[in-house]
MARVEXLUM-978195 format. One record per residue (C-alpha): residue in three letters; residue number from 1; y, z, x. Coordinates in nm, 3 decimals. Example, Ala and Ser with C-alpha at 12.3 -4.5 7.8 and 13.67 -1.06 7.14 Angstrom:
BEGIN
- kolti|vonu|py|pz|px
- ALA|1|-0.450|0.780|1.230
- SER|2|-0.106|0.714|1.367
This chain:
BEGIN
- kolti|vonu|py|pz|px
- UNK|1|1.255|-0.477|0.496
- UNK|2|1.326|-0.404|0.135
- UNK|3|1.554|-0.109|0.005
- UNK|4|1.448|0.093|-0.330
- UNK|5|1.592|0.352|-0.493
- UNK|6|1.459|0.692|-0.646
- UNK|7|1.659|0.761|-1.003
- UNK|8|1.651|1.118|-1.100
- UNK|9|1.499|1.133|-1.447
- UNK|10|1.597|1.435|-1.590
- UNK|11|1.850|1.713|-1.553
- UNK|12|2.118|1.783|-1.788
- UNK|13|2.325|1.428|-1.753
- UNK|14|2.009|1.241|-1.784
- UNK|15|1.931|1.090|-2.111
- UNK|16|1.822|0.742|-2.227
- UNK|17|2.141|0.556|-2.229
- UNK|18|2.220|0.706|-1.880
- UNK|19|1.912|0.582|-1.717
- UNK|20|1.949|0.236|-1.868
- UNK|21|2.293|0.235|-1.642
- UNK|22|2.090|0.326|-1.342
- UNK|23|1.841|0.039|-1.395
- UNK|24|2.125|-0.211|-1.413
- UNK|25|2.369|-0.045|-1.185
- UNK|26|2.049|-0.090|-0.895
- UNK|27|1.927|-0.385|-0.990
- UNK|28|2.264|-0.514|-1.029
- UNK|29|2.360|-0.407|-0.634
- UNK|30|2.004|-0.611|-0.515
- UNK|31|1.803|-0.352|-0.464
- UNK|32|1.423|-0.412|-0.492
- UNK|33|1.279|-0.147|-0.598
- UNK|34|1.351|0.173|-0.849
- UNK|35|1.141|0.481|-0.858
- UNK|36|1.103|0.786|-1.053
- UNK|37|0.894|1.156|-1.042
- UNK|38|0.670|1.252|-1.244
- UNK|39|0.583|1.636|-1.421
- UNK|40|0.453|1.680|-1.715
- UNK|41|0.531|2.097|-1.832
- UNK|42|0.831|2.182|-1.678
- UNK|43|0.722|2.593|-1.611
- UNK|44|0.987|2.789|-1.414
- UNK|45|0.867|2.704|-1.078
- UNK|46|0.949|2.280|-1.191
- UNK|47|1.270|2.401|-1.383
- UNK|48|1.418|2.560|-1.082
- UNK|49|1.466|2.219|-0.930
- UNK|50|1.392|1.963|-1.162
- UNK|51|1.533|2.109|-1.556
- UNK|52|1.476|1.932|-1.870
- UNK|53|1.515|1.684|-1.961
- UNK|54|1.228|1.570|-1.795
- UNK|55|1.158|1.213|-1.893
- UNK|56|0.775|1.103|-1.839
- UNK|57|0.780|0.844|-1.609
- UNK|58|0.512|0.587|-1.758
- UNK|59|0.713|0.565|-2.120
- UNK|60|1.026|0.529|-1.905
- UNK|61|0.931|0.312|-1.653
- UNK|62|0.822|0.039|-1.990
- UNK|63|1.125|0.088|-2.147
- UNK|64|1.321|0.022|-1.824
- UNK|65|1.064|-0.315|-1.771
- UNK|66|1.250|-0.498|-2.107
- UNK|67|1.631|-0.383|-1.994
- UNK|68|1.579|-0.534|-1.630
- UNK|69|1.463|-0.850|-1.519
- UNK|70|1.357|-0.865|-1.111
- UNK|71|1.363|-0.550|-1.005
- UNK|72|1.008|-0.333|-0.927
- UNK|73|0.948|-0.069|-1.081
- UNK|74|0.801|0.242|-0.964
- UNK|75|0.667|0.636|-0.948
- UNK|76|0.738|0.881|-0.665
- UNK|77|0.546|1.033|-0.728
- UNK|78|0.273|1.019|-1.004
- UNK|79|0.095|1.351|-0.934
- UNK|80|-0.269|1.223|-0.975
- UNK|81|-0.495|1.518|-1.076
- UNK|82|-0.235|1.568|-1.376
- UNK|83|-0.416|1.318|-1.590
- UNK|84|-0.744|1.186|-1.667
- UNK|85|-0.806|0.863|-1.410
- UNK|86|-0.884|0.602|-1.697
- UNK|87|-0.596|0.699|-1.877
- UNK|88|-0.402|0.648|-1.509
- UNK|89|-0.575|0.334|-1.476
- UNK|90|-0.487|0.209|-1.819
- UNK|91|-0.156|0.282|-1.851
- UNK|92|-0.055|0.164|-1.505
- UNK|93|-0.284|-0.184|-1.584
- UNK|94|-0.058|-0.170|-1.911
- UNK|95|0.263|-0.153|-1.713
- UNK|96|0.213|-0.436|-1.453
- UNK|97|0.139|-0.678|-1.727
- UNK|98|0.413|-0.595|-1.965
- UNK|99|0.652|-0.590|-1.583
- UNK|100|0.535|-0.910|-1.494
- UNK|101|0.336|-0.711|-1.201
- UNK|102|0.648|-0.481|-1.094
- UNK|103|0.483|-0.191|-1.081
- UNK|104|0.466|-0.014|-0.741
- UNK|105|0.218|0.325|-0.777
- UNK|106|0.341|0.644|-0.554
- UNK|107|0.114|0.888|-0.601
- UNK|108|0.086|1.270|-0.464
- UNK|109|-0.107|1.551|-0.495
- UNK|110|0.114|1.787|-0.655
- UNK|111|0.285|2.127|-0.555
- UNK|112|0.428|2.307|-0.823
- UNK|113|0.147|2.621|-0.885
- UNK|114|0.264|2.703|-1.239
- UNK|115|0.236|2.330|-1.404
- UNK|116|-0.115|2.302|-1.247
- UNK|117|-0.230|2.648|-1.456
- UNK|118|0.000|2.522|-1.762
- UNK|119|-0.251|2.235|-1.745
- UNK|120|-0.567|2.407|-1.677
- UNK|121|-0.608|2.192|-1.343
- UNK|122|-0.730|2.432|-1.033
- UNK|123|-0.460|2.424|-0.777
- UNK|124|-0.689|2.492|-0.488
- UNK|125|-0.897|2.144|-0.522
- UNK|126|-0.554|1.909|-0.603
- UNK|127|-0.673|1.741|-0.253
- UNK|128|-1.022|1.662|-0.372
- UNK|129|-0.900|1.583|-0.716
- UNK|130|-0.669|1.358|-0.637
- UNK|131|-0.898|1.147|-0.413
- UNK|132|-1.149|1.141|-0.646
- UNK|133|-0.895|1.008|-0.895
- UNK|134|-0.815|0.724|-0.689
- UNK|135|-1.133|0.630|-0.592
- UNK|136|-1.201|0.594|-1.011
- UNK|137|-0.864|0.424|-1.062
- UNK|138|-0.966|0.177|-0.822
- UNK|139|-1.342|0.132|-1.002
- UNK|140|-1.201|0.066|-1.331
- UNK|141|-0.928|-0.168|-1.185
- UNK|142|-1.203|-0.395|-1.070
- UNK|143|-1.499|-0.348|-1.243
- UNK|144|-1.336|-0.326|-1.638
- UNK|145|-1.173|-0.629|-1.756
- UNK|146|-0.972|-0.406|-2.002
- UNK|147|-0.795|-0.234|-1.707
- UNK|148|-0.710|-0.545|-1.480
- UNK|149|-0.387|-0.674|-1.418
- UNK|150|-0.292|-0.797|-1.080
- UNK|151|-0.255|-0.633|-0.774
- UNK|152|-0.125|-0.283|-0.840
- UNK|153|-0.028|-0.083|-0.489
- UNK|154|-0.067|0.269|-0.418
- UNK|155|0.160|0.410|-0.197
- UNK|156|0.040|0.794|-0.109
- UNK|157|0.272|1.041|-0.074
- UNK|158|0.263|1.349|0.168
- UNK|159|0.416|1.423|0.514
- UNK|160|0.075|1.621|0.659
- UNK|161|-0.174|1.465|0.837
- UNK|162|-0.411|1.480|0.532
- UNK|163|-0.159|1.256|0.316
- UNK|164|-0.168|1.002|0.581
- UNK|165|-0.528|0.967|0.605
- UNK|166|-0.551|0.943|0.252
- UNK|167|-0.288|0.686|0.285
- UNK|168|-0.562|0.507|0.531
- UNK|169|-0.878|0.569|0.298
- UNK|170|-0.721|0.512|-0.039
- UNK|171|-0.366|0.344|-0.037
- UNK|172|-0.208|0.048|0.075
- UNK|173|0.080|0.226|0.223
- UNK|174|0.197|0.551|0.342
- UNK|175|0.525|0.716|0.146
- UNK|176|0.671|1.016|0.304
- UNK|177|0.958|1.192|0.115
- UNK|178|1.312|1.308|0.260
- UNK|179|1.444|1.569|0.514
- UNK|180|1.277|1.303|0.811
- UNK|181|1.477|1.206|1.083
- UNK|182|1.419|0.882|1.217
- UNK|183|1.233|1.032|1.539
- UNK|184|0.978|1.192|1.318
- UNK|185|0.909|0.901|1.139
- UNK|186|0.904|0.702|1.475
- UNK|187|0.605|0.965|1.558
- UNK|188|0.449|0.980|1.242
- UNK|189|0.409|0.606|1.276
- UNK|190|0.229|0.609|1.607
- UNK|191|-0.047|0.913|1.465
- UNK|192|-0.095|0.690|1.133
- UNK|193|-0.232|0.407|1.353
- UNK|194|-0.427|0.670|1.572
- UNK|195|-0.576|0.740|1.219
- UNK|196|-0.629|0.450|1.084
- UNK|197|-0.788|0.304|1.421
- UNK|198|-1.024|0.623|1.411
- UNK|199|-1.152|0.556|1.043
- UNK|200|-1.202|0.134|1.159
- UNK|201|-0.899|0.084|0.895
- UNK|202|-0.678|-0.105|0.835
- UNK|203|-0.285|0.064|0.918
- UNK|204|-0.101|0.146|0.592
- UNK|205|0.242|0.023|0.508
- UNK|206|0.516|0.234|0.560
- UNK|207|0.750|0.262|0.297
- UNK|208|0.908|0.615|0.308
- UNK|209|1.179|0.794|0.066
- UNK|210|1.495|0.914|0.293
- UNK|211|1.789|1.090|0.143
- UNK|212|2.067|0.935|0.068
- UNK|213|2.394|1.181|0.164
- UNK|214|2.722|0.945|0.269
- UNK|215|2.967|1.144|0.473
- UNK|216|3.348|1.022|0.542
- UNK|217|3.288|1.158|0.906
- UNK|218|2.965|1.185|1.135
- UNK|219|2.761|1.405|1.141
- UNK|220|2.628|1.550|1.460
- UNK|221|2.267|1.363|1.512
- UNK|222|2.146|1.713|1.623
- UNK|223|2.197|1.845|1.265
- UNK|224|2.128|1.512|1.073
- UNK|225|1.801|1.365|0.891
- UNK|226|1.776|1.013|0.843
- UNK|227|2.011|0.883|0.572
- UNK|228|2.294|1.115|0.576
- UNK|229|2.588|1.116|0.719
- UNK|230|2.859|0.810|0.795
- UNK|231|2.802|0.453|0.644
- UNK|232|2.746|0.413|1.055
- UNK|233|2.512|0.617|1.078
- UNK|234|2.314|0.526|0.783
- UNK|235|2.326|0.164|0.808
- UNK|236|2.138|0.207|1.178
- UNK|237|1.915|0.467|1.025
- UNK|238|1.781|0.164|0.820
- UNK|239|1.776|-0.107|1.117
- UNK|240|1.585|0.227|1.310
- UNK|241|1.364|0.221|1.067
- UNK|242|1.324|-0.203|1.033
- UNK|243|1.251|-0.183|1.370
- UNK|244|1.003|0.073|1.331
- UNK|245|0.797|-0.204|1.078
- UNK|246|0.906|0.008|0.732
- UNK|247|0.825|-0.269|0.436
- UNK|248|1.050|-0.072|0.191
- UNK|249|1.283|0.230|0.252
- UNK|250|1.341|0.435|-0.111
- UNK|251|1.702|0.572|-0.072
- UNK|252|1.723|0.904|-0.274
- UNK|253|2.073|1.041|-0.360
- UNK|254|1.984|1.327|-0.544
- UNK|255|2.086|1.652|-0.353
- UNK|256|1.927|1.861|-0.494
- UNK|257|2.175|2.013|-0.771
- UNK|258|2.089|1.936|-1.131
- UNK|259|2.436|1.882|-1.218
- UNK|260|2.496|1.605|-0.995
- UNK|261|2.311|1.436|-1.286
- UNK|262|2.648|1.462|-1.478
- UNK|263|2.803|1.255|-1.231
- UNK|264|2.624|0.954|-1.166
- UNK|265|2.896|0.729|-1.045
- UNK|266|2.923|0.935|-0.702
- UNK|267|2.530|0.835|-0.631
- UNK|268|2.644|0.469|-0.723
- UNK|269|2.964|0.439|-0.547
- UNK|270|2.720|0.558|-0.280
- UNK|271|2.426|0.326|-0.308
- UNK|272|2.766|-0.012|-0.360
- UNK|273|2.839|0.152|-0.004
- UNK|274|2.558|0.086|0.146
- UNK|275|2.457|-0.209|-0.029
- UNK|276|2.770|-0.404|0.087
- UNK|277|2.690|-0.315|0.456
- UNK|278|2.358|-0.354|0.490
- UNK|279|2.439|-0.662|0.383
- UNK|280|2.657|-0.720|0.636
- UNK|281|2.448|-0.561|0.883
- UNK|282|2.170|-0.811|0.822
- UNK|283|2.416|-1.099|0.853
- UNK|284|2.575|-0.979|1.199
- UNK|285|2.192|-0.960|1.327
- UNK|286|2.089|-1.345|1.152
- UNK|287|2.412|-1.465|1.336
- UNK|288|2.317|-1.272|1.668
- UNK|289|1.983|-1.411|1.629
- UNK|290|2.141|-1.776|1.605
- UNK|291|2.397|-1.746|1.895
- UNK|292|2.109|-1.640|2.149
């Protein structure tokens, strides 16, 4: 199982030379992957969680391709009806070649009621929109030699039952975002192979995005979502979620307060935390796995 990160790009700390540190501050730790969101107007109903600066996420995601070398690079998530599907298609084809094919594509349906009338895109069909986005994405990818690149995959966002079918039809994983506890995803799990053995497809990935909340103490399981809490109780959130057959987990320390965008260096003492002991973790099991 690999471990990602989601970067907040924007807020009032966040500006070029800050998200160049969080590129090589992850990539530098050994994680695999970095992710960012995506809006494109920030009206009120945006602004109230995620403020400008809001930096696009397909300029920054190239930029961040030339300052890093292995990581993978990615968007969660891309809200699909926001944007004409060649132009997707094209700039997404244009970002896994000039990667090296890094690109990972999380993609959503969108929720914020304002930006969709700021961009004259009808709220009420985002679900229909955003599948038939994806089924044109996918056209162009194979059918236009101007659009190819390699293998580009589309992990689709949304916890409801219509996200994870779309996940079956149209993606190659399934990416649920935060405020999960393990349980849930343990269930969630179980009804996306229901689904995908009902629609004769194949199961999708798993690869969800859990917060990221280190505690010095515990904190009681009753009150506690996967990924917060002690360095404990985190790491075995992760080996939970191993077991469960996640490909990548996307660790997201943003709480939720803009201003916590002033003070990076918590989120990355944070993320060195938990990179040093999963480390360790994985060790204790490869040496388990030896001594039996």
């Amino acid at each position: 199982m690999r471990i990602g990160v989601n970067v907040p790009n924007f807020g009032p700390g966040t500006d070029p030379a800050v998200l160049r540190r969080w590129a090589l501050t992850v990539e530098a730790l050994g994680y695999d992957l970095l992710m960012i969101s995506d809006h494109v107007a920030v009206t009120p109903d945006v602004a109230q969680q995620y403020p400008a600066p809001f930096y696009e996420p397909f300029t920054t995601l190239s930029w961040l391709a030339g300052v890093t070398e292995r990581i993978r690079l990615g968007t969660s998530v891309l809200i699909v009806p926001y944007r004409h599907p060649l132009l997707v298609a094209r700039m997404a084809a244009n970002l896994a070649r000039i990667s090296d094919g890094r690109l990972v594509l999380g993609v959503g349906v969108g929720w914020a009621r304002q930006e969709f009338e700021a961009l004259g895109v009808p709220f009420e069909r985002r679900g229909r929109l955003t599948d038939d986005h994806l089924r044109a994405m996918r056209a162009a990818w194979a059918d236009e030699d101007d659009y190819r690149s390699g293998p580009i995959p589309i992990w689709v966002g949304g916890n409801s039952e219509a996200g994870m079918r779309r996940a079956v039809l149209l993606g190659d994983a399934w990416h649920p975002l935060r405020d999960l506890t393990v349980q849930r995803l343990r269930d969630a799990a179980g009804l996306l192979k229901e689904l995908a053995d009902q629609m004769e497809r194949p199961v999708p990935a798993l690869t969800p995005r859990i917060l990221l909340r280190l505690t010095d103490s515990p904190i009681p399981e009753s009150d506690r979502v996967a990924g917060e809490g002690s360095i404990e109780q985190i790491v075995d959130d992760l080996r939970q979620l191993r077991l469960l057959g996640a490909d990548t987990v996307v660790l997201d320390p943003f709480g939720g307060n803009p201003d916590e965008t002033l003070r990076p260096q918590t989120a990355w003492r944070a993320l060195a935390t938990v990179a040093e002991h999963w480390d360790l973790d994985i060790r204790h099991d490869e040496r388990s796995g030896d001594d039996a």
